[in-house]
Backbone as ProteinMPNN parsed JSONL, in Angstrom:
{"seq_chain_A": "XXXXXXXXXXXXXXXXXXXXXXXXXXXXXXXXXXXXXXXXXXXXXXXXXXXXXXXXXXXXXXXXXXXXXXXXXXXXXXXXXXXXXXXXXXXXXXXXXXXXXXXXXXXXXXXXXXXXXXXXXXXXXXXXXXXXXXXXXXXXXXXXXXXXXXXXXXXXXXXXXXXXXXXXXXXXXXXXXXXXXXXXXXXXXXXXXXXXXXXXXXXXXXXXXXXX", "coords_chain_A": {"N_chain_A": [[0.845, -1.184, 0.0], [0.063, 1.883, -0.795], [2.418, 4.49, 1.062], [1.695, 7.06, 1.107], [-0.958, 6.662, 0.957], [-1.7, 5.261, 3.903], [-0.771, 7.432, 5.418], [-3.086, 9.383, 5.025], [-4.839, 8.17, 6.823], [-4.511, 8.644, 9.221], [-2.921, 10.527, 12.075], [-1.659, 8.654, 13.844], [-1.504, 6.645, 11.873], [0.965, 5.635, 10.588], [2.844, 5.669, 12.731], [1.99, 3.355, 13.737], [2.793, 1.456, 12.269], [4.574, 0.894, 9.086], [6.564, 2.665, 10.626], [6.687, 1.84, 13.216], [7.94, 2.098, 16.614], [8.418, 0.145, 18.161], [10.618, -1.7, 20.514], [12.808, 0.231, 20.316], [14.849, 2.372, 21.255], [16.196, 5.481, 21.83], [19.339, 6.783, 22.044], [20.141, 8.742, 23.02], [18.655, 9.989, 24.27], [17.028, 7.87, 25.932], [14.682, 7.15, 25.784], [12.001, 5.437, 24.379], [11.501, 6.367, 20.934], [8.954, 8.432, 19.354], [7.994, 7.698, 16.652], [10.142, 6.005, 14.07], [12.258, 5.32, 11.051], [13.111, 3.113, 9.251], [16.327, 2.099, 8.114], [17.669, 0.271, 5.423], [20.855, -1.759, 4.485], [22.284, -0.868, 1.462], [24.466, -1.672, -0.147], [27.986, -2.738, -0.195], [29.853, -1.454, 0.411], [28.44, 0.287, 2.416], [27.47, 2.894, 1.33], [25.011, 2.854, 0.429], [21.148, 2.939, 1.523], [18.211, 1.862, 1.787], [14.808, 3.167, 2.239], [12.548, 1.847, 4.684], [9.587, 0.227, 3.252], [8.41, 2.213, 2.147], [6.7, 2.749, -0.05], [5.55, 4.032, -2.848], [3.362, 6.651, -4.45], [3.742, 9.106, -5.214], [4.995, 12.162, -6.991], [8.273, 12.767, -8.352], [9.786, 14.718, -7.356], [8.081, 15.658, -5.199], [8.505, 13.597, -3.118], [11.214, 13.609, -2.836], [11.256, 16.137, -1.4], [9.844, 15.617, 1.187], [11.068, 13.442, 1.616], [13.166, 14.754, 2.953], [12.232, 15.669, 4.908], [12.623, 14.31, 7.356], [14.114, 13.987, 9.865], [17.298, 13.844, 9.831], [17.935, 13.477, 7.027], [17.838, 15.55, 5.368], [20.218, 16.193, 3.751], [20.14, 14.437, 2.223], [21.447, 12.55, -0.272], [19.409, 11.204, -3.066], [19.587, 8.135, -4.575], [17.689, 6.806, -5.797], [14.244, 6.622, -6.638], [11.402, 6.215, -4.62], [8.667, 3.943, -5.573], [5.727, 2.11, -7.073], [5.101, -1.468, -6.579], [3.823, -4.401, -8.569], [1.889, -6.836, -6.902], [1.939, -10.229, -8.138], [-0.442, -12.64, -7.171], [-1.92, -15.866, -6.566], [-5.658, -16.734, -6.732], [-6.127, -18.199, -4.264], [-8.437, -19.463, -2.084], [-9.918, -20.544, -4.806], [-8.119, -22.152, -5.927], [-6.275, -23.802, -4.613], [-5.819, -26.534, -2.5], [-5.395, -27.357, 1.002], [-2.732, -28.897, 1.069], [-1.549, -27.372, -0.252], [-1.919, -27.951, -2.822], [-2.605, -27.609, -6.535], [-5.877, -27.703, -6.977], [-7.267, -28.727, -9.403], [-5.501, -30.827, -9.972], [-3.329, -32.584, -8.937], [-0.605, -33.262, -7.411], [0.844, -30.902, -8.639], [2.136, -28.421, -6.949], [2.003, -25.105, -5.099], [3.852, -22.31, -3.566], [4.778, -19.692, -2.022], [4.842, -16.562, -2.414], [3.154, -16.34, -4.127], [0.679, -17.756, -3.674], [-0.342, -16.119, -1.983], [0.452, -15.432, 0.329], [2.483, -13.216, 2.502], [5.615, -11.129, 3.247], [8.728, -13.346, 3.684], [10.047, -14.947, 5.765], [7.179, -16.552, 6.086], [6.958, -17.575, 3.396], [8.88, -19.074, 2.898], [8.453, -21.074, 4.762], [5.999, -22.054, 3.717], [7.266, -22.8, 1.485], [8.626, -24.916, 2.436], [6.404, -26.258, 3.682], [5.462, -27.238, 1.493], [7.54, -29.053, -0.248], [7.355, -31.082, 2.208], [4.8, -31.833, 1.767], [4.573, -32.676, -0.923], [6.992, -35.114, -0.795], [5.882, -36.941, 0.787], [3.06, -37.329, -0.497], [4.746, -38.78, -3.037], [5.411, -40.88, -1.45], [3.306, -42.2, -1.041], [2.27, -41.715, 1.169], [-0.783, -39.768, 3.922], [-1.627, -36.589, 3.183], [-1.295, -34.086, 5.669], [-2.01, -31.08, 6.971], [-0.701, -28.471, 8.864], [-1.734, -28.159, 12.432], [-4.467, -26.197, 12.994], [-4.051, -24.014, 14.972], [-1.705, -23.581, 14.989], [1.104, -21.223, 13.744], [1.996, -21.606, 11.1], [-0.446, -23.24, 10.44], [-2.59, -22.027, 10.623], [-2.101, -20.29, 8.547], [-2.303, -21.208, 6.483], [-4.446, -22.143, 6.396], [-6.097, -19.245, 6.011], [-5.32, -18.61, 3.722], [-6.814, -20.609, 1.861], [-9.446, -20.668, 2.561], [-10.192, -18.333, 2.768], [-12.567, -15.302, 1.689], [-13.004, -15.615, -1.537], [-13.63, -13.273, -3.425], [-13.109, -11.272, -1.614], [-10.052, -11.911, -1.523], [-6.911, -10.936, -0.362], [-3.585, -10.728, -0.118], [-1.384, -11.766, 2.924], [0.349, -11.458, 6.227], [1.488, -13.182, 8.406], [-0.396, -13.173, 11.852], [-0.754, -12.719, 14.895], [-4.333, -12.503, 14.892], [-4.521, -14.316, 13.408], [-4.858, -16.68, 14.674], [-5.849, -19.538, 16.64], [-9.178, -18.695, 18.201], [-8.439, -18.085, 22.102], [-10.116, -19.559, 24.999], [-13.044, -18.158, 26.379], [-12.08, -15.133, 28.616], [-11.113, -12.995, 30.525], [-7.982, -12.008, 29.853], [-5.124, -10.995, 30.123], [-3.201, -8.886, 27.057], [-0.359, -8.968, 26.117], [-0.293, -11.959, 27.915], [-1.838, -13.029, 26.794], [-0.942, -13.797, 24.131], [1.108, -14.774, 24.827], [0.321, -17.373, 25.635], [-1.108, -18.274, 23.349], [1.344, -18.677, 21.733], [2.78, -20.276, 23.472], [0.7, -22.64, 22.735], [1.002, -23.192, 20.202], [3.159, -23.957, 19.722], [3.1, -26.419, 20.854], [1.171, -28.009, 19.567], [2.461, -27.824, 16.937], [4.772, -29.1, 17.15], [3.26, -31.785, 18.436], [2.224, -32.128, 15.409], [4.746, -32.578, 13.794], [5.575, -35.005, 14.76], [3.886, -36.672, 14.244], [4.78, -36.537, 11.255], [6.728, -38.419, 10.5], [9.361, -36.851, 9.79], [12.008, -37.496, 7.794]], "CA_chain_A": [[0.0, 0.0, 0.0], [1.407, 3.16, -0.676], [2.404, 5.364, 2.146], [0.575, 8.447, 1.425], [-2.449, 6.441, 1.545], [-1.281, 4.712, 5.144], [-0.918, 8.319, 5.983], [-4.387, 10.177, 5.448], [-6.115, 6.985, 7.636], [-4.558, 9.188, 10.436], [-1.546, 10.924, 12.512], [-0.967, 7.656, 14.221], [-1.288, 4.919, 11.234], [2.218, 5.586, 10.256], [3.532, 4.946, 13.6], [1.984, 1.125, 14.138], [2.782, 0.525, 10.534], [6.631, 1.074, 8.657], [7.379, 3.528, 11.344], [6.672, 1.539, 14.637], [9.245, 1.948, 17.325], [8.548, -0.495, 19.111], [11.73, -2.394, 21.061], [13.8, 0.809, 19.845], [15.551, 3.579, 22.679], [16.773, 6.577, 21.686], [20.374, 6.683, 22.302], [20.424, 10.488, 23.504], [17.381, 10.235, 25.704], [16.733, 6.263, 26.828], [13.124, 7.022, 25.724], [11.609, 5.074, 22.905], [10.797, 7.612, 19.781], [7.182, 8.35, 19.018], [8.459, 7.018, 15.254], [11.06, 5.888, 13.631], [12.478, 5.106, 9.926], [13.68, 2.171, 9.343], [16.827, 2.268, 6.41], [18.226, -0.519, 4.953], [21.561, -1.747, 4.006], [21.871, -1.603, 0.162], [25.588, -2.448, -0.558], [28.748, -3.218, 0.635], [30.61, -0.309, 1.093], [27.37, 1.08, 3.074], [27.34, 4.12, 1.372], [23.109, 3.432, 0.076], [20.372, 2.991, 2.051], [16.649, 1.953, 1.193], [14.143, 3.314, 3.422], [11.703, 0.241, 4.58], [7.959, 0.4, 3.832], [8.353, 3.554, 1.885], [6.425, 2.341, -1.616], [4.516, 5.374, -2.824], [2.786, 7.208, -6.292], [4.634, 10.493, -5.293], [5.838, 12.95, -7.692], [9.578, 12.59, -7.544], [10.036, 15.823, -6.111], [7.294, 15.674, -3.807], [9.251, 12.622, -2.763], [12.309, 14.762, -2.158], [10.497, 17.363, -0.669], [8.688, 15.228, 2.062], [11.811, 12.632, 2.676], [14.163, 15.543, 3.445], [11.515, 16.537, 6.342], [13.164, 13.209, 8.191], [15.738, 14.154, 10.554], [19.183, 13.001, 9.628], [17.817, 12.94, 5.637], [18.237, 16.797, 5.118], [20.393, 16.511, 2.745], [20.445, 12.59, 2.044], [21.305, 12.133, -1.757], [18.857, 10.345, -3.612], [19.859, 7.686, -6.104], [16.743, 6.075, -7.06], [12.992, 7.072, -5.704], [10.106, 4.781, -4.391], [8.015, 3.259, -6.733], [5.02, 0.675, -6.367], [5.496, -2.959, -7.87], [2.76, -5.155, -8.341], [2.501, -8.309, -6.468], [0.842, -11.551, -8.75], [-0.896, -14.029, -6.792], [-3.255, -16.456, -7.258], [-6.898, -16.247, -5.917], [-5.668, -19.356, -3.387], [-8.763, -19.7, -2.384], [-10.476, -21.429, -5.543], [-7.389, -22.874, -6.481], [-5.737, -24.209, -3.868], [-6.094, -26.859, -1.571], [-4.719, -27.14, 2.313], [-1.566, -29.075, 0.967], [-0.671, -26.908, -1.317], [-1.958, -28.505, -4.482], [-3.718, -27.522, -7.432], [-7.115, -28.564, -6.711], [-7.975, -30.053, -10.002], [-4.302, -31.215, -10.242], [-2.854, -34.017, -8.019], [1.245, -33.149, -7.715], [1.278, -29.894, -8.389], [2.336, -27.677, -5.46], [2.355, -24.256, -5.245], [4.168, -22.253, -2.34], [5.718, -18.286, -1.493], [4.157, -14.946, -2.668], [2.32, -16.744, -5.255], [-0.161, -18.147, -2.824], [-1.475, -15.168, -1.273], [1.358, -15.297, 1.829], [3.544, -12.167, 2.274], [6.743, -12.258, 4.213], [10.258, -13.718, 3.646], [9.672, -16.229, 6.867], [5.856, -17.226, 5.565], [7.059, -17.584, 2.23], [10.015, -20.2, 3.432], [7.735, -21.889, 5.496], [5.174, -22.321, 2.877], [7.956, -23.365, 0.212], [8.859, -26.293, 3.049], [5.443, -27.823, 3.816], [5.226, -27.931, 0.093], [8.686, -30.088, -0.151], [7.098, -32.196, 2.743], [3.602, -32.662, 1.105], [5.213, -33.42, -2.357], [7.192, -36.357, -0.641], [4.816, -37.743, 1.465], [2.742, -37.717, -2.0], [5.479, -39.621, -3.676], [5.62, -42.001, -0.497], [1.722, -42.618, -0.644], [1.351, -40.846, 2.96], [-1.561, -38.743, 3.251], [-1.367, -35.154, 3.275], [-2.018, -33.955, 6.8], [-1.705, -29.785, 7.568], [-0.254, -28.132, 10.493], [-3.165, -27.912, 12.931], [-5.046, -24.457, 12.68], [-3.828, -23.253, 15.969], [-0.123, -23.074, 14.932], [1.504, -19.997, 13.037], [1.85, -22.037, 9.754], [-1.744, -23.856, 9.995], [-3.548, -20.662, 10.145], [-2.124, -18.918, 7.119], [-2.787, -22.467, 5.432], [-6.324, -21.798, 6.492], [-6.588, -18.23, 5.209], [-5.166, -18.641, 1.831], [-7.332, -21.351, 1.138], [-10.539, -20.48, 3.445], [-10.812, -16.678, 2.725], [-13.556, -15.252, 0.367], [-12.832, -15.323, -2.724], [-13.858, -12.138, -3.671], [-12.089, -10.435, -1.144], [-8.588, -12.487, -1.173], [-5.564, -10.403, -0.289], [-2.416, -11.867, 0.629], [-1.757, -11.955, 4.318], [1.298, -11.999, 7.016], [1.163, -14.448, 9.739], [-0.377, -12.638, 13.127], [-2.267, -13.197, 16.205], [-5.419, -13.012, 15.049], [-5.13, -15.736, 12.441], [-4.578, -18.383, 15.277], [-7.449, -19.979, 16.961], [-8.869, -18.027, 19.901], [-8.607, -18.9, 23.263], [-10.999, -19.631, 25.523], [-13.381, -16.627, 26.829], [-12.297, -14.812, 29.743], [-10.392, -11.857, 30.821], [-6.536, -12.578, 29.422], [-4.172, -9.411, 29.672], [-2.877, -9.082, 25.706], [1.14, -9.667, 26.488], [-0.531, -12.881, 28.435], [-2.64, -14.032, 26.066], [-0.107, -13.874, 23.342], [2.616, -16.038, 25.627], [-0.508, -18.303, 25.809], [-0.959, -18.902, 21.536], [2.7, -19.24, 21.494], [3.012, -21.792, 23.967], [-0.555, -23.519, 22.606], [1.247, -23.318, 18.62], [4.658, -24.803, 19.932], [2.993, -28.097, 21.946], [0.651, -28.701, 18.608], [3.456, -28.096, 15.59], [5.534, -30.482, 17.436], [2.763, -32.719, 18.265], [2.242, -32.718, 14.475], [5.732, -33.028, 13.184], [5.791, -36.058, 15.648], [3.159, -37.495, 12.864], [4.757, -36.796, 9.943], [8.024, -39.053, 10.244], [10.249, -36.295, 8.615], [13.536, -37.953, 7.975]], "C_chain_A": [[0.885, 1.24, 0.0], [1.692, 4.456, 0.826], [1.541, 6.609, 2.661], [-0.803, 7.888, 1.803], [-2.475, 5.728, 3.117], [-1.518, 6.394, 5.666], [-2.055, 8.94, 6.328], [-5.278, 9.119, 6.327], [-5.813, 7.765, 9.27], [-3.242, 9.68, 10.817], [-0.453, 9.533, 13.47], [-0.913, 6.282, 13.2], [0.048, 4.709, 10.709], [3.231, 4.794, 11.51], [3.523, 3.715, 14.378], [2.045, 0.864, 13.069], [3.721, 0.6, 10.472], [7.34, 1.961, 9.795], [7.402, 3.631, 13.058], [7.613, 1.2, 15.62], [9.38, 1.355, 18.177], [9.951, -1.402, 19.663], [13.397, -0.768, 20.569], [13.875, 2.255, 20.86], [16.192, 4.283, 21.798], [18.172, 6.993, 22.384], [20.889, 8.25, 23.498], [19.408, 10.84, 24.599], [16.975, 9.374, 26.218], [15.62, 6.279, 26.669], [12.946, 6.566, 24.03], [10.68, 6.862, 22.269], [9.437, 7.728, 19.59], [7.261, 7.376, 17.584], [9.843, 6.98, 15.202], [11.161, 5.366, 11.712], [13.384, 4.241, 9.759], [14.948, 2.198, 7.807], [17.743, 1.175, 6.723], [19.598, -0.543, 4.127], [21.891, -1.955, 2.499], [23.084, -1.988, -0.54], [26.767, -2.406, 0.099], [29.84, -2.067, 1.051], [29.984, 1.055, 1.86], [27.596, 2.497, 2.745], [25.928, 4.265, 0.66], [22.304, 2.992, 1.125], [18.869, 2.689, 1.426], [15.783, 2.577, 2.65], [12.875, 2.315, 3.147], [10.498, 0.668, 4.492], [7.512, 1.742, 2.886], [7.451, 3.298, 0.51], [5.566, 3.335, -2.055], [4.526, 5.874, -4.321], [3.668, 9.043, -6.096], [5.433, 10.823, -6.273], [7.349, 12.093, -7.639], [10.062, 13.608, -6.598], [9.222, 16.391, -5.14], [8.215, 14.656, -2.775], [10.336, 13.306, -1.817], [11.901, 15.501, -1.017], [10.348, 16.618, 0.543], [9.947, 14.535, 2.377], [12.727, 13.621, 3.519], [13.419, 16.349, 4.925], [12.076, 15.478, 7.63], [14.231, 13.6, 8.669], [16.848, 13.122, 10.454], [19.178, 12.695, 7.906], [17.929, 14.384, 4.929], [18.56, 16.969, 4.189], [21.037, 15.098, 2.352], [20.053, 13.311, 0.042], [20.377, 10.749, -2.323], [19.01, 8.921, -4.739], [18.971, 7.261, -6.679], [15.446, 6.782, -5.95], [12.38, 6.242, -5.805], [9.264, 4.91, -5.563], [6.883, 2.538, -6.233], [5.165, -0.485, -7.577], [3.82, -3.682, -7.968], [3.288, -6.507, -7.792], [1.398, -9.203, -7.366], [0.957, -12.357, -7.431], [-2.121, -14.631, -7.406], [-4.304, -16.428, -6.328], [-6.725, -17.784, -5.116], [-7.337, -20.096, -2.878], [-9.761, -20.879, -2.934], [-9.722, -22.571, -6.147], [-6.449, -23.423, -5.785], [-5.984, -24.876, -2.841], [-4.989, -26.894, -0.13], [-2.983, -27.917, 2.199], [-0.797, -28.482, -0.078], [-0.78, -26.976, -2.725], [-2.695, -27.503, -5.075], [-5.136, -28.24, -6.812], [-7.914, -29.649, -7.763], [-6.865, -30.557, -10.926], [-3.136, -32.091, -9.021], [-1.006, -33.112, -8.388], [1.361, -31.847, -7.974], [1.238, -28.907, -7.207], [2.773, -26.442, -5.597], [2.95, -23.108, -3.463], [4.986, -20.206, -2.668], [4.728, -17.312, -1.665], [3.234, -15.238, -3.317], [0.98, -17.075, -4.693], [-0.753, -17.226, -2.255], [-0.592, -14.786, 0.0], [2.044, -14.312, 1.624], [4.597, -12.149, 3.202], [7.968, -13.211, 3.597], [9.963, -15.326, 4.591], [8.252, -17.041, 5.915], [6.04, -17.841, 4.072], [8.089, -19.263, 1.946], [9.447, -21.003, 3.732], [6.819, -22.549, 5.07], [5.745, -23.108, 1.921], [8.048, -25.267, 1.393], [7.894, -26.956, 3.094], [4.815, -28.192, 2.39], [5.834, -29.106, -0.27], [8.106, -30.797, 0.796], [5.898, -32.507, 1.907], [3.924, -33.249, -0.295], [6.223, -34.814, -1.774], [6.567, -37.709, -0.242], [3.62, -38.512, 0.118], [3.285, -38.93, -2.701], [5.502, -41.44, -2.977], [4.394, -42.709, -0.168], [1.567, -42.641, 0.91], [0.271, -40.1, 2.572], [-1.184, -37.488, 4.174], [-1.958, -34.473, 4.434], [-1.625, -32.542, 7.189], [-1.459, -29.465, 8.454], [-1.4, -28.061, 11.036], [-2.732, -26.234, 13.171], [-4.586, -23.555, 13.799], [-2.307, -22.669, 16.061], [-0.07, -21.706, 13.737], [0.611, -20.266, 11.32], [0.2, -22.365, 9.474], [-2.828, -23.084, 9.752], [-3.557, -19.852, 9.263], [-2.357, -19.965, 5.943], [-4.152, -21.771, 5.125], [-6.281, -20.804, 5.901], [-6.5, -18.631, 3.722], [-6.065, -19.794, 1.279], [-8.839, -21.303, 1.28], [-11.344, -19.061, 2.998], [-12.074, -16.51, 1.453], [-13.124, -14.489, -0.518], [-12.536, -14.126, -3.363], [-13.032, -11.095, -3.167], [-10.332, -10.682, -0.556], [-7.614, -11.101, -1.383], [-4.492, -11.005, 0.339], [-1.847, -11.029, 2.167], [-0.255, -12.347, 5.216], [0.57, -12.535, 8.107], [0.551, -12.86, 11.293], [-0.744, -12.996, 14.115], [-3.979, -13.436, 15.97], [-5.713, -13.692, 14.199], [-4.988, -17.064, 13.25], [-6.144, -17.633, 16.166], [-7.948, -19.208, 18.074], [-8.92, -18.708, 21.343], [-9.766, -18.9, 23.938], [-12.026, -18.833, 26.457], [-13.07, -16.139, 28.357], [-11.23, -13.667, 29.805], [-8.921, -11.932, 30.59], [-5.498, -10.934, 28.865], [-3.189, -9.272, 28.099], [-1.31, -10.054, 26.036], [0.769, -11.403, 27.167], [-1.056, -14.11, 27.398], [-1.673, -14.605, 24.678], [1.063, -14.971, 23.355], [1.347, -17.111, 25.173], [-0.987, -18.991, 24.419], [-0.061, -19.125, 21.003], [3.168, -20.331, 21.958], [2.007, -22.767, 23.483], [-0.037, -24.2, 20.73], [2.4, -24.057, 18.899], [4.396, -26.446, 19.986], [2.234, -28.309, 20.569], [1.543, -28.676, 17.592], [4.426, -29.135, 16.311], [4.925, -31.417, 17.913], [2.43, -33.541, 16.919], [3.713, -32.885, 13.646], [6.235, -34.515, 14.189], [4.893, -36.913, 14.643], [3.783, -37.493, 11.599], [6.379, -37.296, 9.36], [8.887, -38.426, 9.336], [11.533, -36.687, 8.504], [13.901, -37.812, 6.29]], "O_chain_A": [[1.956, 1.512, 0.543], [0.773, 5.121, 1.303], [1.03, 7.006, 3.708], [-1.59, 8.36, 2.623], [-3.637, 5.704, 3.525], [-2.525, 6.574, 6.35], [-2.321, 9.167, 7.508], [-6.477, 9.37, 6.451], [-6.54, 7.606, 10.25], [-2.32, 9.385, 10.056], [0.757, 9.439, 13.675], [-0.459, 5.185, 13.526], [0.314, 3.56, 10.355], [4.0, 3.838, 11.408], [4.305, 3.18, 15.164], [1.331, -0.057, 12.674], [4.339, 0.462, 11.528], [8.568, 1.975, 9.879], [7.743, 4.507, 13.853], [8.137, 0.087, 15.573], [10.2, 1.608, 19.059], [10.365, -1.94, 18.636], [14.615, -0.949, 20.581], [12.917, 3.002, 21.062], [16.806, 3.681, 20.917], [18.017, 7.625, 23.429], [21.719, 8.473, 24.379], [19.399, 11.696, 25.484], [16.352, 9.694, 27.23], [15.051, 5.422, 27.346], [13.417, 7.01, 22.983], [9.942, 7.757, 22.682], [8.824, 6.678, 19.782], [6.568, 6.36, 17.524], [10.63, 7.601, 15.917], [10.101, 5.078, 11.155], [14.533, 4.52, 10.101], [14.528, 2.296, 6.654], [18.4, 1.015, 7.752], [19.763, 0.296, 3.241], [21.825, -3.121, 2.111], [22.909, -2.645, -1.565], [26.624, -1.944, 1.231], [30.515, -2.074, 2.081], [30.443, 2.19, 1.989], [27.879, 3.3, 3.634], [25.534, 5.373, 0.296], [23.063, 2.467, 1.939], [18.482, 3.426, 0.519], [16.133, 2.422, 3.82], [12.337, 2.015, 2.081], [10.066, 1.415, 5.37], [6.372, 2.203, 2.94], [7.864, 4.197, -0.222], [4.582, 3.4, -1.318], [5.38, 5.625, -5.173], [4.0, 9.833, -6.98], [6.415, 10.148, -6.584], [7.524, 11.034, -7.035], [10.558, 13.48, -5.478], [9.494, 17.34, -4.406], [8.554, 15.083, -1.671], [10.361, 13.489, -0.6], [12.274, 15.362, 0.148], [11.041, 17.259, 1.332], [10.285, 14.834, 3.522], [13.016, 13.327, 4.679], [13.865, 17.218, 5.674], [11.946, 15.856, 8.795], [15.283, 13.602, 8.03], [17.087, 11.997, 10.894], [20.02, 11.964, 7.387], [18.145, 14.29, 3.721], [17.9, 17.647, 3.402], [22.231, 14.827, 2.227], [19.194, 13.97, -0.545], [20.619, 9.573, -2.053], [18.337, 8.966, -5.769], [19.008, 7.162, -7.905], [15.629, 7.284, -4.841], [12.444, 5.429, -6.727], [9.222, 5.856, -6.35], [6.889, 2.266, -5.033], [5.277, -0.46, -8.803], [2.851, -3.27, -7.331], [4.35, -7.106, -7.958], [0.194, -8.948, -7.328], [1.967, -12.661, -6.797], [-2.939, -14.256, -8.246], [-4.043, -16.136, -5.161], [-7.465, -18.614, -5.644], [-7.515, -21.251, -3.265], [-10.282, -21.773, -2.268], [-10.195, -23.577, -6.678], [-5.467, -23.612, -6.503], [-6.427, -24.184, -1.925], [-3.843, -26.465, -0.262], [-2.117, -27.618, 3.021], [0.229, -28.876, -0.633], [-0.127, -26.398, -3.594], [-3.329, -26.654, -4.448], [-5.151, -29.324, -6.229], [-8.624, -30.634, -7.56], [-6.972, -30.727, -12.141], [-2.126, -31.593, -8.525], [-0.552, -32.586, -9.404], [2.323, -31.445, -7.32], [0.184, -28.711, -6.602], [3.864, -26.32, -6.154], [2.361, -23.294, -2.397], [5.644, -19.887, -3.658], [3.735, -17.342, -0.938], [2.267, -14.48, -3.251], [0.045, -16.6, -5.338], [-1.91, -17.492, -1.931], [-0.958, -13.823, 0.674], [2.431, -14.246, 0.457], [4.631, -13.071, 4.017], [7.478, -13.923, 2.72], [9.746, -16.448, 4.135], [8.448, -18.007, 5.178], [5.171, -18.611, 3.662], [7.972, -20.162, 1.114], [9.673, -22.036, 3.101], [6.514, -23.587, 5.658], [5.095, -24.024, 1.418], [7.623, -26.376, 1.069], [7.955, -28.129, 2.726], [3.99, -29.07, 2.136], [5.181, -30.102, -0.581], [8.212, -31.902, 0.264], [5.992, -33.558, 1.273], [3.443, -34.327, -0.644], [6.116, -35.735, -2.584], [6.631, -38.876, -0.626], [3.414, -39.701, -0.126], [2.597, -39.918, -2.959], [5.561, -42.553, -3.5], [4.298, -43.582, 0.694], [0.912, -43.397, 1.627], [0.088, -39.724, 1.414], [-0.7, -37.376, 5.3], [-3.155, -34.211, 4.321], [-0.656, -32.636, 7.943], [-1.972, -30.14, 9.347], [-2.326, -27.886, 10.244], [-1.753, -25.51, 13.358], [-4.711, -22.343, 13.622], [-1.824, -21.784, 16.769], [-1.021, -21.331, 13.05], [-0.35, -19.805, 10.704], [-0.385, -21.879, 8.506], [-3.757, -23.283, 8.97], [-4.383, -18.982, 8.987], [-2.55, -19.675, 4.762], [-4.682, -21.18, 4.184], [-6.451, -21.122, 4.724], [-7.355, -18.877, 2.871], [-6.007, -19.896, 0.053], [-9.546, -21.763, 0.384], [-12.543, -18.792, 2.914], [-12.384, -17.328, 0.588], [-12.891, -13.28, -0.54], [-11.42, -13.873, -3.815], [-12.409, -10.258, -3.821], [-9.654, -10.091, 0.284], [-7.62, -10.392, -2.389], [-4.606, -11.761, 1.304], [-1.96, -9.816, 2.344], [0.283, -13.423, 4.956], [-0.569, -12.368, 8.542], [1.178, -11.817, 11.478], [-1.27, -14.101, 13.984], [-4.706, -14.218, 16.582], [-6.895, -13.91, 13.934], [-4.988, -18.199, 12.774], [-6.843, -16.631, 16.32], [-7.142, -19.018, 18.984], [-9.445, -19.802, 21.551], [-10.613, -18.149, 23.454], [-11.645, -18.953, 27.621], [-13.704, -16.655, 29.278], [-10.466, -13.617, 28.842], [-8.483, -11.896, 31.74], [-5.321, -10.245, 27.86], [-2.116, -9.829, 28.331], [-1.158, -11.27, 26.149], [1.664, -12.197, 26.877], [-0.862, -15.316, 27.242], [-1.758, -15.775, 24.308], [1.646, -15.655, 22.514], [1.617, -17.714, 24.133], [-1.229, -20.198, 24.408], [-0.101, -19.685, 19.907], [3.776, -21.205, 21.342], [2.33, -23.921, 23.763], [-0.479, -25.203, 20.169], [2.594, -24.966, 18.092], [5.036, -27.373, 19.489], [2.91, -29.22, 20.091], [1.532, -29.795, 17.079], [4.732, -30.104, 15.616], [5.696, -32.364, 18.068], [2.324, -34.764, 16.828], [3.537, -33.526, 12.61], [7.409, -34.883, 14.132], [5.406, -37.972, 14.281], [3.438, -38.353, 10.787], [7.021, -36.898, 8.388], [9.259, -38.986, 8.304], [12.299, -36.099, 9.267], [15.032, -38.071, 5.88]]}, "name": "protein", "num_of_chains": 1, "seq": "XXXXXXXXXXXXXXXXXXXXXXXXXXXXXXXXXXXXXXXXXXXXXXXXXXXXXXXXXXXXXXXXXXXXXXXXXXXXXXXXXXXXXXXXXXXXXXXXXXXXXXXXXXXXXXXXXXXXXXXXXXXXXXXXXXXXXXXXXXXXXXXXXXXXXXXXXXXXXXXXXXXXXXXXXXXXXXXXXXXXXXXXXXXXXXXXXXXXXXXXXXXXXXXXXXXX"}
């Protein structure tokens, strides 16, 4: 999504989105920042920088204009300006079942960005229980999904569960695992509590699926 539009949703959607400072202290004052800007290493003699999250329809010299309002970017040389890419996926969905397959295709397995998952980690994680369901396949096992309460088993579930109509591709969070059980659960608590509940079931099911 492009930034400017992250921006007009409000003065704070910037700072729980690309510019959330959370776990980050201020070296000069020991107080976390209201925001921050996250910039990336872009080669080896660290003299570029990407800034993270930044993807935007801006002019170029609105661009300019607006990054140079970032303290410590003043007079940051530009070499290239943000852009937006498109991402292809597929509508997962109609066309995808819970191991990954084609649905009206036995063996084929599809797995990363393509699927509807977004994410580096989700994307990895997706490519692997493909490589396990394609052996197991080969080995005439049957195809058995993480259960829904773990990280992985819940973004299974979306990408294949969601409606149709309104599929967008999706990072892993909290509220794609299962909920807990109703009662008063302080967030930080409840959170330990779907982490420890996703740990004891993904290793109850990789205890089923003889990976050697």
């Amino acid at each position: 999504m492009p930034i400017e539009e992250l921006g007009v949703r409000g003065k704070d959607a910037l700072r729980f989105g690309p510019m959330k400072p959370v776990g980050l202290i201020d070296p000069s004052t020991g107080k976390r920042p209201w925001a921050v800007v996250q910039l990336r290493l872009e080669n080896k003699e660290a003299t570029m920088y990407s800034l993270v999250g930044f993807q935007t329809r801006m002019r170029w010299g609105e661009q300019r204009r607006v990054f140079r309002v970032i303290p410590g970017l003043e007079k940051a040389e530009f070499c290239r300006y943000g852009s937006m890419h498109r991402n292809t996926f597929l509508n997962s969905p109609t066309l995808v079942d819970q191991s990954l397959q084609w649905k009206t295709r036995s063996g084929l397995f599809f797995a990363g960005q393509i699927t509807g998952v977004e994410g580096y980690v989700e994307s990895a994680a997706t490519g692997l229980l493909a490589g396990i369901n394609a052996v197991s396949l080969l080995r005439g096992k049957p195809l058995e999904p993480p259960p829904r309460d773990t990280a992985l088993g819940s973004l299974v579930r979306y990408i294949t569960e969601a409606h149709p109509e309104h599929f967008q591709p999706m990072n892993i969070n909290f509220g794609l695992l299962n909920a807990l059980p109703a009662k008063k659960i302080k967030k930080k608590e409840r959170n330990s509590l779907l982490v420890n509940q996703a740990l004891q079931s993904l290793n109850d099911w990789i205890a089923t699926q003889n990976l050697d």
